[in-house]
C-alpha positions in Angstrom: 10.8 -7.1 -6.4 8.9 -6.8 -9.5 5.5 -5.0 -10.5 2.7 -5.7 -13.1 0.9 -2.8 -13.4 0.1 0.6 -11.7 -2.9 2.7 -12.1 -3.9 6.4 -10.9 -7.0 5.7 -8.1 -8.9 7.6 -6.1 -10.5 5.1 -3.0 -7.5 3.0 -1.9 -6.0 5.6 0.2 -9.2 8.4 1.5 -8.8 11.9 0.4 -5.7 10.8 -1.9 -5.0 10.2 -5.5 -3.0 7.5 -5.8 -0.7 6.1 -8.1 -1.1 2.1 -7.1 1.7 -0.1 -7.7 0.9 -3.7 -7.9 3.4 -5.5 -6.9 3.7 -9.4 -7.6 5.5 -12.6 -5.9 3.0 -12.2 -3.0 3.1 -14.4 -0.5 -0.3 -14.3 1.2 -2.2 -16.3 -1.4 -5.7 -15.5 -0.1 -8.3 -17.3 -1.4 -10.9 -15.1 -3.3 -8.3 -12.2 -3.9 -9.3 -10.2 -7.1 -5.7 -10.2 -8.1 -4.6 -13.6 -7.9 -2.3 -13.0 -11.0 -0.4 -10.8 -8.3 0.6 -14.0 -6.3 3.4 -15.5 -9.6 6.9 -13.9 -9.7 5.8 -11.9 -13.1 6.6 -8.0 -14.1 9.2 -5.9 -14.7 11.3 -5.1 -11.9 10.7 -2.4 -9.6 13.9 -0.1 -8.5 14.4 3.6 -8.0 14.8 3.6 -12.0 11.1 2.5 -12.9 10.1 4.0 -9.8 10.8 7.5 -10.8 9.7 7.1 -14.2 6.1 6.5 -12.9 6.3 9.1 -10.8 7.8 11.3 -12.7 4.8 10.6 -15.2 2.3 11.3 -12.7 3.8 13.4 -9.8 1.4 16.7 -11.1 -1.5 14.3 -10.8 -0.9 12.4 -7.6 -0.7 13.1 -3.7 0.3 9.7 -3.4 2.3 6.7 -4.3 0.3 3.0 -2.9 2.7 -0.1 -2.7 -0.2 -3.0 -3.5 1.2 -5.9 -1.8 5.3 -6.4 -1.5 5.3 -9.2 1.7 7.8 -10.7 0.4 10.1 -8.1 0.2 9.0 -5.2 3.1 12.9 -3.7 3.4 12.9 -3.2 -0.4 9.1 -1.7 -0.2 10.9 0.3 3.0 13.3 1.3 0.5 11.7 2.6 -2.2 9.1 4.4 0.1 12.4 6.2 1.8 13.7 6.9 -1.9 10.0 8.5 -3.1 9.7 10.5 0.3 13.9 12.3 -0.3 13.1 12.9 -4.0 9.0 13.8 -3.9 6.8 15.9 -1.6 4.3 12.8 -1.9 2.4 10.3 0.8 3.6 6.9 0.9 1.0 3.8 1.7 1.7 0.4 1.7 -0.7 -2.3 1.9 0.1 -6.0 3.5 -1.8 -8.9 3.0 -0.2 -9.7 6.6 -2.2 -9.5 10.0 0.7 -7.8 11.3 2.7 -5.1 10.6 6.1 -6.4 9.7 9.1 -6.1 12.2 10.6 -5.3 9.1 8.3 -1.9 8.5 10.1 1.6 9.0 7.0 4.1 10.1 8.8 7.1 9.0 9.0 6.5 5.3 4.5 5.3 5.2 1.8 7.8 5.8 -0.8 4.9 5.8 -0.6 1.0 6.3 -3.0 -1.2 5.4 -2.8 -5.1 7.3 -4.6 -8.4 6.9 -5.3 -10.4 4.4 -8.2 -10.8 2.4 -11.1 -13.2 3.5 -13.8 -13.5 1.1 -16.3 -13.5 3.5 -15.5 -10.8 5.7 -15.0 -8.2 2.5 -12.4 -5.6 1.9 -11.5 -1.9 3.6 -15.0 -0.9 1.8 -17.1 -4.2 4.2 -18.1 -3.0 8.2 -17.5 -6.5 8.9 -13.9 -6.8 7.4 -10.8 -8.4 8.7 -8.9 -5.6 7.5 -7.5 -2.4 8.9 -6.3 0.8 7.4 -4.3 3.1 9.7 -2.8 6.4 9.3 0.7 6.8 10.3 1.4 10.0 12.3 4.9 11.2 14.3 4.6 12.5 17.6 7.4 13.3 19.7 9.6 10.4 19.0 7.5 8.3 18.6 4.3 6.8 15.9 1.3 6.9 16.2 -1.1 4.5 14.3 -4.5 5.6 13.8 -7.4 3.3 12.1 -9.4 4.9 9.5 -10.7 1.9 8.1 -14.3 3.7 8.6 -13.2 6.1 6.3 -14.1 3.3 4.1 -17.7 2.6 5.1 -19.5 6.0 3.5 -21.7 4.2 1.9 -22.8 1.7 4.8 -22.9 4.8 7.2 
């Protein structure tokens, strides 16, 4: 699994700031997506190495670490999420261009999941008439609970 770039961002993930990880190879390949750069096999590769250099970087900064994209490779996503939550006292979100969460997805390592892919003309998270969900991923008992806060997006629209 490799990434191309990372930035610190504040509307990807509501009421977090996130360090973003963009991670490329994707296999969605959705037309209109904004980072279609993200869908060749291109960057550096992304291990617990470079992972905790960003982090490291960033950790007094951040309340969050965002995995942008990683479908073709959700166990390694799965393991670098469990690696950041036994080494940081950070959130974890991933976000899949799938419609599905992945049978491959552990729940206990993400705090939010994003699903589906982008379609041009139903808009992103930020659209009221998007294909897309955001959900927050809580424990309860033994068991998770997924809860959509994709209107946490729609402030403006509201």
């Amino acid at each position: 699994m490799k990434f191309v770039n990372y930035d610190i961002v504040f509307q990807e993930v509501p009421d977090e700031t996130t360090l973003a990880i963009n991670i490329s190879n994707c296999p969605c390949k959705c037309n209109g997506c904004h980072s279609s750069y993200l869908m060749q096999n291109i960057g550096e590769e992304l291990n617990e190495t470079a992972l905790n250099q960003l982090v490291s970087k960033y950790k007094k900064n951040i309340t969050c670490v965002a995995f942008m994209g990683g479908d073709a490779d959700v166990q390694g996503v799965m393991h670098l999420a469990h690696w950041i939550k036994n080494h940081y006292p950070l959130k974890v979100a991933w976000y899949s261009g799938r419609n599905e969460i992945s049978a491959n997805f552990t729940p206990q390592w993400v705090d939010y999941v994003k699903v589906g892919p982008y379609i041009k003309e139903c808009g992103g998270l930020e659209n009221p008439h998007t294909n897309q969900k955001m959900f927050k991923v809580d424990k309860h008992s033994n068991n998770f609970v997924y809860t959509d806060i994709t209107k946490q997006f729609w402030k403006k629209h509201l």
